[in-house]
Backbone as CSV, one residue per row, in Angstrom:
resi,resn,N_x,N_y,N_z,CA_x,CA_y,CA_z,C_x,C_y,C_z
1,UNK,-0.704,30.400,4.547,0.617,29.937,4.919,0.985,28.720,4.069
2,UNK,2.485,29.002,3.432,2.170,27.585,2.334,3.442,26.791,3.687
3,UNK,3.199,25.554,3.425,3.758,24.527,4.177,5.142,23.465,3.229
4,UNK,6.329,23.186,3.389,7.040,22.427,2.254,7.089,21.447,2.755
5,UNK,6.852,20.114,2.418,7.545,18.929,2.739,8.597,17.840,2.201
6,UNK,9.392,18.030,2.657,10.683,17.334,1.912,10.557,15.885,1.702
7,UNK,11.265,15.965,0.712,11.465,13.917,0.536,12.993,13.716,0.914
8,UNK,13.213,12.844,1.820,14.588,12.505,2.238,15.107,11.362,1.118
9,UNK,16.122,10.731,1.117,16.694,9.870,0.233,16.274,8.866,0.850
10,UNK,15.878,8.306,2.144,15.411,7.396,2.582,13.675,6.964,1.705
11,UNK,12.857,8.191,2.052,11.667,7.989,1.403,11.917,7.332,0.172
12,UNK,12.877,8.302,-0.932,12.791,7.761,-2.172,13.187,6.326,-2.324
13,UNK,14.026,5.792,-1.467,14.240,4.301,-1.318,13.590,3.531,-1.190
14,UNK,12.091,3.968,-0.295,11.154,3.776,0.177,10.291,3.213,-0.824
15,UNK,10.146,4.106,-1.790,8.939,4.318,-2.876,10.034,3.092,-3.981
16,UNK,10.687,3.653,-4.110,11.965,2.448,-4.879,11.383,0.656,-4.493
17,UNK,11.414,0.797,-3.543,11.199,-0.819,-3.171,9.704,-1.041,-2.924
18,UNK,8.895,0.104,-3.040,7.166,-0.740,-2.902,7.074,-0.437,-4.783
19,UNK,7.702,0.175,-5.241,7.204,0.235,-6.521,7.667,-1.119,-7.332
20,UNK,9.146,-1.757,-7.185,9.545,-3.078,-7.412,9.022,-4.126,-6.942
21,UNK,8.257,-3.692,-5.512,7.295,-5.002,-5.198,6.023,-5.273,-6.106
22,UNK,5.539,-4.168,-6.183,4.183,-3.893,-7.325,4.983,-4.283,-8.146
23,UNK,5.301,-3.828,-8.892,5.957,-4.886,-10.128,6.185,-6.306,-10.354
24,UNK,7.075,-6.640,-9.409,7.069,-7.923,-9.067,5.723,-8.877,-9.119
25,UNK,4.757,-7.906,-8.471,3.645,-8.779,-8.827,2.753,-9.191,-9.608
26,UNK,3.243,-7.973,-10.594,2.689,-8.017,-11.649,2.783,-8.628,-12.592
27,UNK,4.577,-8.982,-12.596,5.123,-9.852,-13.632,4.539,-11.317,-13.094
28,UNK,4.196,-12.051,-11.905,4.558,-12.852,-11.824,3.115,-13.563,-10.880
29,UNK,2.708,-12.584,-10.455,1.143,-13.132,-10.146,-0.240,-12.472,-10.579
30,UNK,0.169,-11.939,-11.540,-1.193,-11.814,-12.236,-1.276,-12.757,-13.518
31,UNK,-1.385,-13.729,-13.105,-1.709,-15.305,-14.176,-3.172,-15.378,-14.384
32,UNK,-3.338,-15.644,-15.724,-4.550,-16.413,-16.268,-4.213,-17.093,-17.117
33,UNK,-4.848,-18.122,-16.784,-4.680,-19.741,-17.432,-3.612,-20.261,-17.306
34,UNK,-2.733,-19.941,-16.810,-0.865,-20.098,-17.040,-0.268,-19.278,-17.863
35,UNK,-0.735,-18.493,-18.436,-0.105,-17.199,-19.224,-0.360,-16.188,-18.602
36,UNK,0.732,-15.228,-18.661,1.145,-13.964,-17.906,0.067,-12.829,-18.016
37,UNK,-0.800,-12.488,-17.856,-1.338,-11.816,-18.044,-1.193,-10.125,-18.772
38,UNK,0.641,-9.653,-18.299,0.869,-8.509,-18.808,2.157,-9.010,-19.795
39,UNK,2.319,-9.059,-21.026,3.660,-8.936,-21.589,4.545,-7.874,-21.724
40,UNK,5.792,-8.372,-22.214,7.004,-7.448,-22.860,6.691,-6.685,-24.152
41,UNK,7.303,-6.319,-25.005,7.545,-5.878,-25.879,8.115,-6.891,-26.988
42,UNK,9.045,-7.675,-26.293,10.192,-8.942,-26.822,8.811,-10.179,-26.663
43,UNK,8.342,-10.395,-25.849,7.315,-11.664,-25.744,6.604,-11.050,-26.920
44,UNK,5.693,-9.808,-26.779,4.778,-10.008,-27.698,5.224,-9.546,-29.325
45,UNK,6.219,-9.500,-29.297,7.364,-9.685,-31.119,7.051,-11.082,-31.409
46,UNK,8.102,-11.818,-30.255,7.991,-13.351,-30.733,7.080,-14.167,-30.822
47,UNK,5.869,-13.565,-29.750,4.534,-14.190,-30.170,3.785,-14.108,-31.790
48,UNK,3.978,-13.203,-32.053,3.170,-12.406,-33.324,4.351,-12.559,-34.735
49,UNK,5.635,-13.100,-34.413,6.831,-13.003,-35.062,6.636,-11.951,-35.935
50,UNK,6.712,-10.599,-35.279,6.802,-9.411,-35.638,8.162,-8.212,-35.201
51,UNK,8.174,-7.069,-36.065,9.543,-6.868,-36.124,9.020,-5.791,-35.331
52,UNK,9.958,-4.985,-34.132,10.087,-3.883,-33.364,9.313,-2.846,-34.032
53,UNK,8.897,-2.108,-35.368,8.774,-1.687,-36.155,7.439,-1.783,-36.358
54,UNK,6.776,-2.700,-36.640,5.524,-3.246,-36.765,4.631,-3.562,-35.746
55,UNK,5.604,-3.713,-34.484,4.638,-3.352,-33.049,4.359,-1.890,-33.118
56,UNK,5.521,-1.014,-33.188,5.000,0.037,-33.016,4.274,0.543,-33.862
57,UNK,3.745,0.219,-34.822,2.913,0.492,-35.935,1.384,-0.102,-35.635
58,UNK,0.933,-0.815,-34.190,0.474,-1.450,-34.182,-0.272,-0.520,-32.925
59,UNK,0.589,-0.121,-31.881,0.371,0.769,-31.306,0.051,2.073,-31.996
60,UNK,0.436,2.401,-32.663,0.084,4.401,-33.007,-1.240,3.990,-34.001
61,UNK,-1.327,3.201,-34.539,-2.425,2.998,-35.403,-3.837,2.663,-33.923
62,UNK,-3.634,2.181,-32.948,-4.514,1.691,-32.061,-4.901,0.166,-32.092
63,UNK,-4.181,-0.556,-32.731,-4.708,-1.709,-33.023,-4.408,-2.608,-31.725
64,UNK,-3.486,-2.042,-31.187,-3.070,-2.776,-29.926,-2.697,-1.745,-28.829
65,UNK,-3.660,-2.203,-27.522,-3.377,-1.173,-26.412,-2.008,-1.212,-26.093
66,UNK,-1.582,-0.571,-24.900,-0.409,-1.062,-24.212,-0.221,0.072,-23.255
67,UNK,0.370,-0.453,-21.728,0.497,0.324,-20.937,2.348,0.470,-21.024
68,UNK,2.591,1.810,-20.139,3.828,2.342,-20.275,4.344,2.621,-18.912
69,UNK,5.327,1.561,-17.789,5.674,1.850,-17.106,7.340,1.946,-17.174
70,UNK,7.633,3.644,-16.660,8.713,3.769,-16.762,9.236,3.777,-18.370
71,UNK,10.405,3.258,-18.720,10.941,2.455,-20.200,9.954,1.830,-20.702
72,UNK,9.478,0.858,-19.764,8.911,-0.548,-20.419,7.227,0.177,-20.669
73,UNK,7.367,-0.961,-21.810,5.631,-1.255,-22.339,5.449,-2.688,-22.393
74,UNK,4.068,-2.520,-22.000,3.460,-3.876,-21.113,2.093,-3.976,-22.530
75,UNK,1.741,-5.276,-22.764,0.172,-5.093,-22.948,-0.227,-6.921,-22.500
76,UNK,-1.063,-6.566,-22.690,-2.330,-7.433,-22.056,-2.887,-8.591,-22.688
77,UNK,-2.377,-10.085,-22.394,-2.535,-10.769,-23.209,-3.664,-11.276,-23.965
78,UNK,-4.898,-10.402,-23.047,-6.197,-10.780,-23.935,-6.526,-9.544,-24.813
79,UNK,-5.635,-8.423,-25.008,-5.513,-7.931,-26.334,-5.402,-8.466,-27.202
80,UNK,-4.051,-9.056,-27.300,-3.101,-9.721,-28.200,-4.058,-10.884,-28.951
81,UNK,-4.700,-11.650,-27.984,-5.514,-12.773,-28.307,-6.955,-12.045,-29.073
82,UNK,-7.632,-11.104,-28.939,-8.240,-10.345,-29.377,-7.962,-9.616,-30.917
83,UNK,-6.992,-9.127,-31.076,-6.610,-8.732,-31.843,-6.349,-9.779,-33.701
84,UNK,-5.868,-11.133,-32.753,-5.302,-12.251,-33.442,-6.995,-12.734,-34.081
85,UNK,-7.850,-12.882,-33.007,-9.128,-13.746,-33.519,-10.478,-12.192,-34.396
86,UNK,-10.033,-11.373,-34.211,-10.760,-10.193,-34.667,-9.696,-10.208,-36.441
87,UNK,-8.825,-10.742,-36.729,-7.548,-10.867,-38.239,-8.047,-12.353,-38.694
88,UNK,-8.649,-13.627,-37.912,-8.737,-14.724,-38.080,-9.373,-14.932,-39.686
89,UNK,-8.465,-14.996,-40.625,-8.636,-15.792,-42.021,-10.158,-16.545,-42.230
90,UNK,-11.107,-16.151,-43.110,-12.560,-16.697,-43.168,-11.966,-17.970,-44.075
91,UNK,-10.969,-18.191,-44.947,-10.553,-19.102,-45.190,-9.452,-19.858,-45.111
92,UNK,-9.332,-21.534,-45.287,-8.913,-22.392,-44.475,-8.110,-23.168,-45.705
């Protein structure tokens, strides 16, 4: 016997507002050290003063993880910091 269960527009409202709470917390209390723990796309350009273009070149090559919620891509600021000291110039 197969069984259906519907989603009302209420549910989806539902899921709407615990998924913006998770978010919310993500942007804003997952801190280490005083830096955000997950960035933008736009933060980590201006961090790296790199062009839209060259992130994504940065991603498909693997050089930099990054998660994908929804639109947005997030990565992880101890990538970024990883990435930077793994390029670090042997000379000064």
């Amino acid at each position: 016997m197969i069984t259906l269960d519907l989603i009302t527009r209420e549910d989806l409202e539902n899921f709407k507002k615990e998924l913006f709470e998770k978010l919310g917390k993500l942007k804003f209390e997952d801190q280490i050290e005083g830096q955000k723990k997950w960035l933008k796309s736009a933060d980590v350009r201006k961090m790296l003063c790199i062009s839209p273009g060259t992130l994504q070149t940065l991603r498909i090559n693997g050089v930099l993880r990054f998660s994908k919620v929804g639109n947005m891509l997030y990565y992880k600021t101890e990538d970024i910091t990883k990435v930077l000291e793994e390029n670090l110039s042997k000379t000064y």
